[in-house]
PQR file of N, CA, C, O and H, with PARSE charges and radii, in Angstrom:
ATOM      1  N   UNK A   1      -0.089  45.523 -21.237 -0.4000 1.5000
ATOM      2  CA  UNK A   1      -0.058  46.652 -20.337 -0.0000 2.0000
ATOM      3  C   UNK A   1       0.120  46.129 -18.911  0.5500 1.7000
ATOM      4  O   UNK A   1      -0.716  45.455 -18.310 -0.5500 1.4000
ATOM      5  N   UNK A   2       1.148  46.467 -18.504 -0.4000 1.5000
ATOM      6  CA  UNK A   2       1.685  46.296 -17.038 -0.0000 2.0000
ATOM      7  C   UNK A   2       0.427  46.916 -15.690  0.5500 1.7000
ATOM      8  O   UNK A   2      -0.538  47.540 -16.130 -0.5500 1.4000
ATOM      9  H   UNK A   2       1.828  47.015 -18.992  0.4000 1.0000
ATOM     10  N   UNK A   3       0.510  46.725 -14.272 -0.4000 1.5000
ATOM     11  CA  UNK A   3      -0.325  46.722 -13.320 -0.0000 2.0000
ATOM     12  C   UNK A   3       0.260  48.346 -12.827  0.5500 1.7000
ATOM     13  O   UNK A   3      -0.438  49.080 -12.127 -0.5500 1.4000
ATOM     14  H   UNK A   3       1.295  46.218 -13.915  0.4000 1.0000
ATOM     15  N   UNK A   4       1.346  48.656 -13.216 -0.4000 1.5000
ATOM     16  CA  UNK A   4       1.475  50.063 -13.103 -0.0000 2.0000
ATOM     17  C   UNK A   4       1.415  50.961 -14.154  0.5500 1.7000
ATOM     18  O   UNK A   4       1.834  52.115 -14.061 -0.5500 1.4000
ATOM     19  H   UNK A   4       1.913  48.060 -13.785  0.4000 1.0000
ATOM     20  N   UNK A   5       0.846  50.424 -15.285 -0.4000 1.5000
ATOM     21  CA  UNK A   5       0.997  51.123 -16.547 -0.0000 2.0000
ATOM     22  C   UNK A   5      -0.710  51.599 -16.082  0.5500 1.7000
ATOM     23  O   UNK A   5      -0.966  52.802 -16.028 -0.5500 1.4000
ATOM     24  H   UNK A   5       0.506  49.486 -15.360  0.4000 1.0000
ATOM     25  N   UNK A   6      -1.827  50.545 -15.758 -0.4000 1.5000
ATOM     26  CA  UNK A   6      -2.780  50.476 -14.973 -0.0000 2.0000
ATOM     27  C   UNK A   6      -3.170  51.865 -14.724  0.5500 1.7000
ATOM     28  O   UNK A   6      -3.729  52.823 -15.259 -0.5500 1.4000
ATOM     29  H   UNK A   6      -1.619  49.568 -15.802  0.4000 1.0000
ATOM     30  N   UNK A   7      -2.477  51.417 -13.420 -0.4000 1.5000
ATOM     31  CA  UNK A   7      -2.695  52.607 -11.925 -0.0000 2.0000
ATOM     32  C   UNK A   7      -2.115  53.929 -12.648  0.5500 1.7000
ATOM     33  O   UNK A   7      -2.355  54.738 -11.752 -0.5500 1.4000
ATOM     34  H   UNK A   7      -2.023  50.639 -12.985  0.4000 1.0000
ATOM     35  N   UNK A   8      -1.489  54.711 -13.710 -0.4000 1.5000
ATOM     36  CA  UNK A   8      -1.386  55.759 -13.972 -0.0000 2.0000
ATOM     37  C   UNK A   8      -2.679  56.645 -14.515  0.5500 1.7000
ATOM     38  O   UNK A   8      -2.982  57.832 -14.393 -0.5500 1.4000
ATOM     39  H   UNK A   8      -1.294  54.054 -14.439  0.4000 1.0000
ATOM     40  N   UNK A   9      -3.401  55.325 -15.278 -0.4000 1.5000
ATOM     41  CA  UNK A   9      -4.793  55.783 -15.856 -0.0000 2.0000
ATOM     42  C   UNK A   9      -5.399  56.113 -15.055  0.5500 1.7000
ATOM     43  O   UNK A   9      -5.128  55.665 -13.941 -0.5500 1.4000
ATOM     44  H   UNK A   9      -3.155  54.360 -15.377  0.4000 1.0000
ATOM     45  N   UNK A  10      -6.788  57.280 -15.230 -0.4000 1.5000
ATOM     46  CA  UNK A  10      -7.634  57.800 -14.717 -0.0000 2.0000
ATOM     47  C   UNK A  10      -9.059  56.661 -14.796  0.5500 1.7000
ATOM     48  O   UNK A  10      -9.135  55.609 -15.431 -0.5500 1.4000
ATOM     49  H   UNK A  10      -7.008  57.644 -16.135  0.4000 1.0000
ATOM     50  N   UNK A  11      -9.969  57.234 -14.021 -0.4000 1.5000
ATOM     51  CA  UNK A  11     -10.664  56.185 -13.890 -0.0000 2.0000
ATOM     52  C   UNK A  11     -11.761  56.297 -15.240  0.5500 1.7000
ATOM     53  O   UNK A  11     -12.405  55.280 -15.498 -0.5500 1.4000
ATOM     54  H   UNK A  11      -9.907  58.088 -13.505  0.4000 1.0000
ATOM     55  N   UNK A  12     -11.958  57.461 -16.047 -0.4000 1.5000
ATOM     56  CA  UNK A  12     -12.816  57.390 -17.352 -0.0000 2.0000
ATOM     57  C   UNK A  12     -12.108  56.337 -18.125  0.5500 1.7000
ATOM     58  O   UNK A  12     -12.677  55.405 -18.694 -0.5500 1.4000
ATOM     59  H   UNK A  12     -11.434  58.287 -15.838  0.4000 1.0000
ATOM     60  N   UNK A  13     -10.564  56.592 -18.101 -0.4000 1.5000
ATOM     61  CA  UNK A  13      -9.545  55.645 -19.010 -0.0000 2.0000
ATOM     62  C   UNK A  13      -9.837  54.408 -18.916  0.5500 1.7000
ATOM     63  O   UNK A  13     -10.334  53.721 -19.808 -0.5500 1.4000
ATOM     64  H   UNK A  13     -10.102  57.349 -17.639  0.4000 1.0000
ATOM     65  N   UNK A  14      -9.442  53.951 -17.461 -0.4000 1.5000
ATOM     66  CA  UNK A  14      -9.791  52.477 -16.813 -0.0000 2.0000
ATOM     67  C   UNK A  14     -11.057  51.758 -17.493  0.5500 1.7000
ATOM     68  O   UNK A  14     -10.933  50.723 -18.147 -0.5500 1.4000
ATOM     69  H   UNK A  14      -9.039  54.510 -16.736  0.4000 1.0000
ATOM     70  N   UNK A  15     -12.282  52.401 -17.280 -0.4000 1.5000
ATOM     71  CA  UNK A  15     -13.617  52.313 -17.932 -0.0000 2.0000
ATOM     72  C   UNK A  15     -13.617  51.592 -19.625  0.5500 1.7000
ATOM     73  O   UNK A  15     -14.294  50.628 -19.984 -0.5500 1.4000
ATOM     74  H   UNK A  15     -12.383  53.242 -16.749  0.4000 1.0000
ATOM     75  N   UNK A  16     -12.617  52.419 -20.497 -0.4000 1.5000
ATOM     76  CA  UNK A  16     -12.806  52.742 -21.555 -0.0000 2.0000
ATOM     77  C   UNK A  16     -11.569  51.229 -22.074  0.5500 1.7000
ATOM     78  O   UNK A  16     -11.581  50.690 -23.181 -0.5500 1.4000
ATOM     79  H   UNK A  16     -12.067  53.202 -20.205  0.4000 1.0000
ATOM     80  N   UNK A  17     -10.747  50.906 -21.048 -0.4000 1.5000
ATOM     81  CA  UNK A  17      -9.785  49.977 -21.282 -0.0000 2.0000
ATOM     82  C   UNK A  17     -10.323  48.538 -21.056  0.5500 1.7000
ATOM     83  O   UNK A  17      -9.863  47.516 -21.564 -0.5500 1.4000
ATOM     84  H   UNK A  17     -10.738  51.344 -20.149  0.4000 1.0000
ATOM     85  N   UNK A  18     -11.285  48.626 -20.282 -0.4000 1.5000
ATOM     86  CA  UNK A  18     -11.994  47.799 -19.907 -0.0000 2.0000
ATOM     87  C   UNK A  18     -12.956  47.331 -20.892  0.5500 1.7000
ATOM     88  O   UNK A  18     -13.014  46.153 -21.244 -0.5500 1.4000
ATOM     89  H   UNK A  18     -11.659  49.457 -19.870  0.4000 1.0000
ATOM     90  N   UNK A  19     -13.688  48.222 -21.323 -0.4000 1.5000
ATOM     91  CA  UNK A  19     -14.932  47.713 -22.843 -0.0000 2.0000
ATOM     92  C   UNK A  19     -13.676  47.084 -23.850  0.5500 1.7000
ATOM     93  O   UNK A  19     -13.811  46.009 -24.435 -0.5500 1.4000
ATOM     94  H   UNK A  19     -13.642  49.179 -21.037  0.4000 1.0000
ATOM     95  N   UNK A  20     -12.791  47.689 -23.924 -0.4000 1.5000
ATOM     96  CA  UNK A  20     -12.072  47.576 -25.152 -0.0000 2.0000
ATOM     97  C   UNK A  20     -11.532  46.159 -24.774  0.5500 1.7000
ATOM     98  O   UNK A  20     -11.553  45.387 -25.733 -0.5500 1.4000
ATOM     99  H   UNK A  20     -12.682  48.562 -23.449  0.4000 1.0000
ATOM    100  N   UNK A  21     -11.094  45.673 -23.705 -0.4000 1.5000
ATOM    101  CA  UNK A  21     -10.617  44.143 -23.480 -0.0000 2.0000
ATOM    102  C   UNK A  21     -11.540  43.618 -23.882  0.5500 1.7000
ATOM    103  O   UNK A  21     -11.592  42.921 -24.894 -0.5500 1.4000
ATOM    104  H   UNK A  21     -11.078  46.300 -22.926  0.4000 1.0000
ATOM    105  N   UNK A  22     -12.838  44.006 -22.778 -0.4000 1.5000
ATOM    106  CA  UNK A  22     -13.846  42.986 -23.107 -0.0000 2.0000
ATOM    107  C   UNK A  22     -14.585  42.691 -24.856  0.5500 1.7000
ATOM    108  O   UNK A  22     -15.122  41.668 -25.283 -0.5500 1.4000
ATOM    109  H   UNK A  22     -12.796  44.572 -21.955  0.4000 1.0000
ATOM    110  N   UNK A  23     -14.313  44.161 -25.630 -0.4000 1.5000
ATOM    111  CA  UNK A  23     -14.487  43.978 -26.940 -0.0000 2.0000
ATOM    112  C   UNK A  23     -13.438  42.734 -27.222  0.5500 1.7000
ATOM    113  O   UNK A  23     -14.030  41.656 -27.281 -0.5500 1.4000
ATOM    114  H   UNK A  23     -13.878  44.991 -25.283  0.4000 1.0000
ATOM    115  N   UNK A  24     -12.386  42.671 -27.359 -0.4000 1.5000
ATOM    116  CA  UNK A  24     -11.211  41.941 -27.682 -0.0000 2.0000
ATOM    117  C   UNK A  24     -11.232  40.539 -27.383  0.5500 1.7000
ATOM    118  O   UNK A  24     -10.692  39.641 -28.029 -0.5500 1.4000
ATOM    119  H   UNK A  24     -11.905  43.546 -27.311  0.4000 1.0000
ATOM    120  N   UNK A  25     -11.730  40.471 -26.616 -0.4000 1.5000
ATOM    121  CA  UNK A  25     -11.893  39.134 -25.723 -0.0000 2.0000
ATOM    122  C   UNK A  25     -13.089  38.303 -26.777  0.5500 1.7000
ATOM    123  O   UNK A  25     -12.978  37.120 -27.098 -0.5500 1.4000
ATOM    124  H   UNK A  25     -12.169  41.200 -26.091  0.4000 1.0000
ATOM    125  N   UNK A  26     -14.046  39.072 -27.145 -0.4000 1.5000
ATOM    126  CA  UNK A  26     -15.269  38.944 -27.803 -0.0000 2.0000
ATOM    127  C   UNK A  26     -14.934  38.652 -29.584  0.5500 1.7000
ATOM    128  O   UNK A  26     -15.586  37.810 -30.203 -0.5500 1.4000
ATOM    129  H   UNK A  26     -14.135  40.033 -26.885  0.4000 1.0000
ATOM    130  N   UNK A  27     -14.505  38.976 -29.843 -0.4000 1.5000
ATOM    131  CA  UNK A  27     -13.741  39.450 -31.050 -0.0000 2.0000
ATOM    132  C   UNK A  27     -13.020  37.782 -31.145  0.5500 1.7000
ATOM    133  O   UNK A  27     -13.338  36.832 -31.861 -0.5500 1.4000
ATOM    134  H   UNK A  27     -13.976  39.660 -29.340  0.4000 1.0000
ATOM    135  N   UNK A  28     -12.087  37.899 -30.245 -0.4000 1.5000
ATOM    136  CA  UNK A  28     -11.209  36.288 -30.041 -0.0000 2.0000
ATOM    137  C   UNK A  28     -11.958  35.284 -29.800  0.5500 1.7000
ATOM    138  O   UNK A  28     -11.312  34.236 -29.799 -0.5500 1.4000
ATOM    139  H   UNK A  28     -11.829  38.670 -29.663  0.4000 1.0000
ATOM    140  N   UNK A  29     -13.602  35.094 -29.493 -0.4000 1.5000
ATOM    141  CA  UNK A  29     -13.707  34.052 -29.530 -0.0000 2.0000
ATOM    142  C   UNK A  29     -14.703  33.736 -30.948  0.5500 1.7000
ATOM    143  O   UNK A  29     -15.142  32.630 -31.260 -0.5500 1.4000
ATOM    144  H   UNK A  29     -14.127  35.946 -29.494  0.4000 1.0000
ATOM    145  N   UNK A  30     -14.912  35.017 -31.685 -0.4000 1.5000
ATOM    146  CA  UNK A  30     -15.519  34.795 -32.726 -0.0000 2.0000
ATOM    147  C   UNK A  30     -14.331  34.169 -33.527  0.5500 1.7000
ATOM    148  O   UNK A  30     -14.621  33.102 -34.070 -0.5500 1.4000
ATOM    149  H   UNK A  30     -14.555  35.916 -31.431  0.4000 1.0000
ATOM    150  N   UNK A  31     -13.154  34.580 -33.697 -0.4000 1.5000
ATOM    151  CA  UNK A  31     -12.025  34.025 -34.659 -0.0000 2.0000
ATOM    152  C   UNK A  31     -11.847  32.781 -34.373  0.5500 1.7000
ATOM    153  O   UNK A  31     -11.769  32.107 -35.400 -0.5500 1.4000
ATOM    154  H   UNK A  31     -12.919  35.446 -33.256  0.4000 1.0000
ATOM    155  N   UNK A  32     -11.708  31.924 -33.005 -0.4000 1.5000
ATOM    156  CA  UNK A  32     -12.111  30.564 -32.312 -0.0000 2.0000
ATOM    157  C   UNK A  32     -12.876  30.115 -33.237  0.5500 1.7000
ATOM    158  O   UNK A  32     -12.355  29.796 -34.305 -0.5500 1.4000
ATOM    159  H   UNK A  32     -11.772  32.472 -32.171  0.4000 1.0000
ATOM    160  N   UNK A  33     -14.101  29.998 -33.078 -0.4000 1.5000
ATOM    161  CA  UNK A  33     -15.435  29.676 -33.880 -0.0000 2.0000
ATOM    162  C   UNK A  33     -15.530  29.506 -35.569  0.5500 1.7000
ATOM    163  O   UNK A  33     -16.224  28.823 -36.322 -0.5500 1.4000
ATOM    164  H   UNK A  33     -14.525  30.257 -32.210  0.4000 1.0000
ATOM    165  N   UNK A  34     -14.505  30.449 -35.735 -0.4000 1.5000
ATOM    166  CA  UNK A  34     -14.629  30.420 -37.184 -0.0000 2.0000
ATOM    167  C   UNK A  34     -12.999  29.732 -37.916  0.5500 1.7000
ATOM    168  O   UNK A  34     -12.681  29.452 -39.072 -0.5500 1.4000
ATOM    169  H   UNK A  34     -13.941  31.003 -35.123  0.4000 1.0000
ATOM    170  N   UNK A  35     -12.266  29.657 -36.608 -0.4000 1.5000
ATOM    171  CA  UNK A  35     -10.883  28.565 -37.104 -0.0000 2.0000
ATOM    172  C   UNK A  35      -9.817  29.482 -37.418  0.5500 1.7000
ATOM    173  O   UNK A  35      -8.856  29.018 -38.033 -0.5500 1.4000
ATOM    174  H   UNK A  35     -12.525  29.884 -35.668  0.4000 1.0000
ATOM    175  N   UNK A  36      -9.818  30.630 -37.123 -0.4000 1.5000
ATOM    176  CA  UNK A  36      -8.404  31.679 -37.254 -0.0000 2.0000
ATOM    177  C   UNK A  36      -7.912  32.049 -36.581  0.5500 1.7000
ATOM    178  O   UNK A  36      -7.035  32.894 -36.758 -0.5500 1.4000
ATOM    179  H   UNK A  36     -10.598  31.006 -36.623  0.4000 1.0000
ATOM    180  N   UNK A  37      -8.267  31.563 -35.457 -0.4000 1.5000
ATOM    181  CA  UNK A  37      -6.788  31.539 -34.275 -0.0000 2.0000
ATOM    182  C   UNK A  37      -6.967  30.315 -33.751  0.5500 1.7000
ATOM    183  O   UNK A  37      -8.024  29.804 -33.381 -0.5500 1.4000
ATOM    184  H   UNK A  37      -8.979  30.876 -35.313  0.4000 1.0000
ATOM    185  N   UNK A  38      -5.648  29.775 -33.735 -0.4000 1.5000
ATOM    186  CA  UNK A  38      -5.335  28.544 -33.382 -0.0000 2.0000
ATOM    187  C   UNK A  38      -4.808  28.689 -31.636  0.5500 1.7000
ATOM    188  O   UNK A  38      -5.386  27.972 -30.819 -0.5500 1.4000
ATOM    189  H   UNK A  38      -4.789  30.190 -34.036  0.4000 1.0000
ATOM    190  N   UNK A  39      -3.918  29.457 -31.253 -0.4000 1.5000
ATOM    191  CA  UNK A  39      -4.055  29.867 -29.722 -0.0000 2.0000
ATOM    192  C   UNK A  39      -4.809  30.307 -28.831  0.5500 1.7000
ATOM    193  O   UNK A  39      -5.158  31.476 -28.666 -0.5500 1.4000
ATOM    194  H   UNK A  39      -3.449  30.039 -31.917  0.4000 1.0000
ATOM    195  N   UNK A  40      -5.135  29.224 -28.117 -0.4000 1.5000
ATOM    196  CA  UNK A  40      -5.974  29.284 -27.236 -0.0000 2.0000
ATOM    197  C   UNK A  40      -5.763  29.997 -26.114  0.5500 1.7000
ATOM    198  O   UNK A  40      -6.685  30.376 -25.391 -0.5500 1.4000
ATOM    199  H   UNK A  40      -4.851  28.275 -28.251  0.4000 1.0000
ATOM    200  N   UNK A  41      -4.140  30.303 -25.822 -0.4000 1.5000
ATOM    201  CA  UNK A  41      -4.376  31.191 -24.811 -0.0000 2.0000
ATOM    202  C   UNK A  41      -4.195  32.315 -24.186  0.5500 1.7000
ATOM    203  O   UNK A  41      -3.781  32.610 -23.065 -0.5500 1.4000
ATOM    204  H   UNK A  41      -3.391  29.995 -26.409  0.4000 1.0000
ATOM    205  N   UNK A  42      -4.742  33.155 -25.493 -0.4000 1.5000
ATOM    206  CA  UNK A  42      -4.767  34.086 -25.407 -0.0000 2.0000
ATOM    207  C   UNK A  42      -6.160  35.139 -24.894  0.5500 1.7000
ATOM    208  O   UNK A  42      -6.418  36.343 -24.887 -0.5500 1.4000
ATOM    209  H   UNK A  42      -5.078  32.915 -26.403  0.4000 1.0000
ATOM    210  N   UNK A  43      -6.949  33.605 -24.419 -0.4000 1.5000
ATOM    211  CA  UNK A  43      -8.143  34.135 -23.580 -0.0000 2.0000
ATOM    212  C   UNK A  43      -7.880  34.333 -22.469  0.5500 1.7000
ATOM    213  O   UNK A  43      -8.673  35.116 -21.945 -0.5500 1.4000
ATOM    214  H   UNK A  43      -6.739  32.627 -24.425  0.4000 1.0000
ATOM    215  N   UNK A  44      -6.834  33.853 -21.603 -0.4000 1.5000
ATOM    216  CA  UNK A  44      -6.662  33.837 -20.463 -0.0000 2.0000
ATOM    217  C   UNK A  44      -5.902  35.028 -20.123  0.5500 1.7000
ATOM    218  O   UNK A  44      -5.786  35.249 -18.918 -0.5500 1.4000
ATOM    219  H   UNK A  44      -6.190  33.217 -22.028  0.4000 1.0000
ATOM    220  N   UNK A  45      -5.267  35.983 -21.075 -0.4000 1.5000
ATOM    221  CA  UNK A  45      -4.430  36.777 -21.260 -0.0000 2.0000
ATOM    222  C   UNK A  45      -5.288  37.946 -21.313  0.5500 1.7000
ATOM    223  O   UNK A  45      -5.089  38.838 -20.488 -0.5500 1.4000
ATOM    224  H   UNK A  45      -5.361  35.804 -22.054  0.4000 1.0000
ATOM    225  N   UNK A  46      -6.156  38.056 -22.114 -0.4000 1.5000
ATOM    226  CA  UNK A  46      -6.620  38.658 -22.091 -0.0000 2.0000
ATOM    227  C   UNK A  46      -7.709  38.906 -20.922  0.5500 1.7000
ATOM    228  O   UNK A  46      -7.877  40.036 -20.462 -0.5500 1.4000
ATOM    229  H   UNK A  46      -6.318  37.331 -22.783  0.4000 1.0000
ATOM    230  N   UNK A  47      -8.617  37.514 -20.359 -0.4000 1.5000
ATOM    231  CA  UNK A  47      -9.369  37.774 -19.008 -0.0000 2.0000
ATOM    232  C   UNK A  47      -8.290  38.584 -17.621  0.5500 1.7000
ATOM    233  O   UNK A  47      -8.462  39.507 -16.825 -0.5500 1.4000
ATOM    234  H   UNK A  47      -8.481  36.596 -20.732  0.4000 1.0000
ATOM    235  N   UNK A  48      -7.240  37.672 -17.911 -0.4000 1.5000
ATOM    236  CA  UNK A  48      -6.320  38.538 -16.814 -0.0000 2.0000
ATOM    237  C   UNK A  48      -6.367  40.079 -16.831  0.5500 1.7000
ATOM    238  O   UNK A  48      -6.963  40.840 -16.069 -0.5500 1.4000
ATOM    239  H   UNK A  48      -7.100  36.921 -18.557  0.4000 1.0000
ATOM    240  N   UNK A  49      -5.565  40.348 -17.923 -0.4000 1.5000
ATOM    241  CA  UNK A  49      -5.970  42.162 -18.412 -0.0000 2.0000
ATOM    242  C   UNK A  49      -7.025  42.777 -17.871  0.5500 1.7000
ATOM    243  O   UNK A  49      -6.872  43.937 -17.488 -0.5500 1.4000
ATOM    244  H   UNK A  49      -5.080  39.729 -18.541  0.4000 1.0000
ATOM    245  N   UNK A  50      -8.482  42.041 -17.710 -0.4000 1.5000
ATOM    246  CA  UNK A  50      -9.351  42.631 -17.865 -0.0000 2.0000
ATOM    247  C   UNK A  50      -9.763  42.920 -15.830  0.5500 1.7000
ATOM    248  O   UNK A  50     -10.183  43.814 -15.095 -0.5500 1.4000
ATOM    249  H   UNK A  50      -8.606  41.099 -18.022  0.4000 1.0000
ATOM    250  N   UNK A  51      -9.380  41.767 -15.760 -0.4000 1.5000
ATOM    251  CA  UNK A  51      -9.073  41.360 -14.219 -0.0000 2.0000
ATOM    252  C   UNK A  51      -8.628  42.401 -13.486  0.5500 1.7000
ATOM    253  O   UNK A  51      -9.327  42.964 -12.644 -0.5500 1.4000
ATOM    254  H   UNK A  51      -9.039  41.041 -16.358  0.4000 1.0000
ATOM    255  N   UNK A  52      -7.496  42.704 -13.748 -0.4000 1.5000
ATOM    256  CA  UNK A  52      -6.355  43.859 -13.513 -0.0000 2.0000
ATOM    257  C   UNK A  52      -6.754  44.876 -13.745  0.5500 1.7000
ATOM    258  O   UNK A  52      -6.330  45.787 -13.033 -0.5500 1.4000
ATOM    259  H   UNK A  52      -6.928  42.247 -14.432  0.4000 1.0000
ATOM    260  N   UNK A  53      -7.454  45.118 -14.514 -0.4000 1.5000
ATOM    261  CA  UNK A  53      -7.919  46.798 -15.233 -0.0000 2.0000
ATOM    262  C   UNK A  53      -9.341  46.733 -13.880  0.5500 1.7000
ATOM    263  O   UNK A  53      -9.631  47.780 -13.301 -0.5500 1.4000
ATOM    264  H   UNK A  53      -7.798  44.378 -15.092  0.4000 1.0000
ATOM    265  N   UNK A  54      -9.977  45.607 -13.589 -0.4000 1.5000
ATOM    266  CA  UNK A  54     -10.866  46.511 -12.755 -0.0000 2.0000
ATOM    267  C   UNK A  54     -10.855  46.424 -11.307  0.5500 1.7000
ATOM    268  O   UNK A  54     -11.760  46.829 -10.578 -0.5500 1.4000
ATOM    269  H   UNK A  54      -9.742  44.757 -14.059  0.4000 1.0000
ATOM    270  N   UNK A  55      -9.671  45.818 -10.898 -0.4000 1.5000
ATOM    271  CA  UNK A  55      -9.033  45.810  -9.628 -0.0000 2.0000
ATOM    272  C   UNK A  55      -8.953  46.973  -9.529  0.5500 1.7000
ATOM    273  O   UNK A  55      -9.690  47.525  -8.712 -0.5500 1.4000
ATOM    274  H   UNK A  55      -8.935  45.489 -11.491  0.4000 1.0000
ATOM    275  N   UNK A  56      -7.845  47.918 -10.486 -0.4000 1.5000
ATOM    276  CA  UNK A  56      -7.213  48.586 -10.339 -0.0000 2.0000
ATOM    277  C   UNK A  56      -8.716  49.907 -10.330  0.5500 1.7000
ATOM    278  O   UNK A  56      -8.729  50.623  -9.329 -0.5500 1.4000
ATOM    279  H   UNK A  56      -7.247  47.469 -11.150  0.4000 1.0000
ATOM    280  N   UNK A  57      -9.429  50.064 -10.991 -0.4000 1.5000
ATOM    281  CA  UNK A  57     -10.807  50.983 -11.308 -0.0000 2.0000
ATOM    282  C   UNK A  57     -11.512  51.165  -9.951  0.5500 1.7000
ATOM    283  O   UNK A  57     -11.840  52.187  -9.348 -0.5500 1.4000
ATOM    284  H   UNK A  57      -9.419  49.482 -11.804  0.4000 1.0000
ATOM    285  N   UNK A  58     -11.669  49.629  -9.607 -0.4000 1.5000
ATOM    286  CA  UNK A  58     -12.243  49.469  -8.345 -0.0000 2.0000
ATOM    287  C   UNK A  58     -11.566  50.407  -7.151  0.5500 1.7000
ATOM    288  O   UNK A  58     -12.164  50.902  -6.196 -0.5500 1.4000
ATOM    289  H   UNK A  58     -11.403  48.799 -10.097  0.4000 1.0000
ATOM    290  N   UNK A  59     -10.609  50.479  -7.367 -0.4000 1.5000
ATOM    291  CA  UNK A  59      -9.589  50.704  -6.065 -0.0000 2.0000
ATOM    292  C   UNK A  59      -9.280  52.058  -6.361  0.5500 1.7000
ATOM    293  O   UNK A  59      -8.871  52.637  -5.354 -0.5500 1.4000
ATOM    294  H   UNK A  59     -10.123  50.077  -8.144  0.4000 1.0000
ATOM    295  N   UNK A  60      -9.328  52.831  -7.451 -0.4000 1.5000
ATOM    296  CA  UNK A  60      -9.424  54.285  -7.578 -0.0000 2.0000
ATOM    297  C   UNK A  60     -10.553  54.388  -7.459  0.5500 1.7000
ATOM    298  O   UNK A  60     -10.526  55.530  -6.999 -0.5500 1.4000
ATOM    299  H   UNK A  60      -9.660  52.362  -8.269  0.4000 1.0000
ATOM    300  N   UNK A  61     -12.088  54.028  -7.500 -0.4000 1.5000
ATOM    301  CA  UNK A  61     -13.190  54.347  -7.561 -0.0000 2.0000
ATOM    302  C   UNK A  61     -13.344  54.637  -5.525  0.5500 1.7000
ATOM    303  O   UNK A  61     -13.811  55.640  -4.986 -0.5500 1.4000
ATOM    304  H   UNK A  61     -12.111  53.100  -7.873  0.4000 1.0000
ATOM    305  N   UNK A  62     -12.811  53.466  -4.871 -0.4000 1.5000
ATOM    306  CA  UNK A  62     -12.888  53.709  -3.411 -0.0000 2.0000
ATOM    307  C   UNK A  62     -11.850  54.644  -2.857  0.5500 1.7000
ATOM    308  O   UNK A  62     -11.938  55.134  -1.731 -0.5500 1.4000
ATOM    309  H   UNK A  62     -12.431  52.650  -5.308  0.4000 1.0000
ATOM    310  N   UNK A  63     -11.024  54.836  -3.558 -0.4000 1.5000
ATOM    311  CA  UNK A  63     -10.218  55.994  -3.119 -0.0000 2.0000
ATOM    312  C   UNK A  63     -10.987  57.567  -3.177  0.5500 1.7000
ATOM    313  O   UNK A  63     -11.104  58.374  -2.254 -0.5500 1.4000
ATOM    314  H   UNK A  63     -10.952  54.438  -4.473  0.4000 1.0000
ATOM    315  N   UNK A  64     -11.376  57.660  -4.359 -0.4000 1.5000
ATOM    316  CA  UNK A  64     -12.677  58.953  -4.427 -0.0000 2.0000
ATOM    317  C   UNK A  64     -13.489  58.883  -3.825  0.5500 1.7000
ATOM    318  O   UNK A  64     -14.089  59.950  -3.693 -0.5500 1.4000
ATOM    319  H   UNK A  64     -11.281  57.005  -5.108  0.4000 1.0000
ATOM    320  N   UNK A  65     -14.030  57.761  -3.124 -0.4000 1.5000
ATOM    321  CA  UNK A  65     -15.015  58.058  -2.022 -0.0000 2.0000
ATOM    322  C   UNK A  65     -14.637  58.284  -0.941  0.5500 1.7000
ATOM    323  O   UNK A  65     -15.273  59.201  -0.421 -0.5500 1.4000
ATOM    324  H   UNK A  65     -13.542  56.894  -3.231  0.4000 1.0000
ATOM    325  N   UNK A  66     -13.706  57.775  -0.201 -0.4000 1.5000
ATOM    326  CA  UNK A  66     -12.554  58.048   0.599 -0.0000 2.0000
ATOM    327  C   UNK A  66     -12.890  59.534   1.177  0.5500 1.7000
ATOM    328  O   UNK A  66     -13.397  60.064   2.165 -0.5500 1.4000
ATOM    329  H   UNK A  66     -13.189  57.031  -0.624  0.4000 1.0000
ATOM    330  N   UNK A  67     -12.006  60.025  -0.642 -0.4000 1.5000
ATOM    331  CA  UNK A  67     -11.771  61.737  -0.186 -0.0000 2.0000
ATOM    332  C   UNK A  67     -12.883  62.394  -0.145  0.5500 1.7000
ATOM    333  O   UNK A  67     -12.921  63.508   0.379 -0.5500 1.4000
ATOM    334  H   UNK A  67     -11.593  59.595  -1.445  0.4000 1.0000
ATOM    335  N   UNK A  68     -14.357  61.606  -0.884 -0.4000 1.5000
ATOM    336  CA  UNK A  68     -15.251  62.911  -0.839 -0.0000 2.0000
ATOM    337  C   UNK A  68     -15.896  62.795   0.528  0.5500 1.7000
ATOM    338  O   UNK A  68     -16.644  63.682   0.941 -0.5500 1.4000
ATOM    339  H   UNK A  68     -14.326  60.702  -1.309  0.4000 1.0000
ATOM    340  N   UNK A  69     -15.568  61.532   1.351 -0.4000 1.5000
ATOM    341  CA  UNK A  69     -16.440  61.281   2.636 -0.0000 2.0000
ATOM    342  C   UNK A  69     -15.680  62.357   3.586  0.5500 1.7000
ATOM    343  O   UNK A  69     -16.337  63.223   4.163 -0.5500 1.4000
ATOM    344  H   UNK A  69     -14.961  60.811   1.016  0.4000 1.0000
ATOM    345  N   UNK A  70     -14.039  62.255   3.751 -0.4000 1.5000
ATOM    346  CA  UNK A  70     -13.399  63.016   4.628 -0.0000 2.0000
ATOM    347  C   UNK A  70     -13.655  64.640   4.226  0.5500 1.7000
ATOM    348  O   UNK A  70     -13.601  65.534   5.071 -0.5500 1.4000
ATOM    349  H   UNK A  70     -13.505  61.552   3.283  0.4000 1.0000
ATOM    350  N   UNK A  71     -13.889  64.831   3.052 -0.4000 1.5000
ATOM    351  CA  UNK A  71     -14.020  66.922   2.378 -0.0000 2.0000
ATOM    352  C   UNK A  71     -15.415  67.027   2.959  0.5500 1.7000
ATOM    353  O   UNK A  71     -15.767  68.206   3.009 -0.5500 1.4000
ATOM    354  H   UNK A  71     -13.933  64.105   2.365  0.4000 1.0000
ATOM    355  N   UNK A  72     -16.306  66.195   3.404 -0.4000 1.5000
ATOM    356  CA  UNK A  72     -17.835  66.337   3.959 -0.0000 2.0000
ATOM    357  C   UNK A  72     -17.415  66.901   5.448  0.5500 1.7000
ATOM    358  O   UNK A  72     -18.286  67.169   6.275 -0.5500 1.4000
ATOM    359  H   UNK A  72     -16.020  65.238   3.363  0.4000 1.0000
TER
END
């Protein structure tokens, strides 16, 4: 998922994309451990993702405060 595929999501989405990396991420290093994935780097692929997903959360999360400070 691309950095503008990202920013279209809402921020419940963002949230929900986020557990699910971090599930995934979790998941990949149990298969590590147990010898069924041999690529290693697909942790880094996945930390990136996860990276990106809360840049992007972060930065809609300060945008809503933004607007609710200026509607005050």
């Amino acid at each position: 998922m691309s950095i503008n595929d990202l920013r279209e999501l809402s921020i419940s989405e963002l949230e929900t994309k986020v557990s699910e990396l971090k599930k995934e991420l979790m998941e990949s290093r149990f298969s590590l451990a147990t010898s069924q994935i041999e690529d290693t780097s697909i942790f880094k692929k996945i930390k990136k993702q996860i990276a990106q997903a809360n840049t992007v959360l972060n930065q809609k999360k300060r945008e809503d405060m933004m607007k609710a400070d200026n509607n005050e």
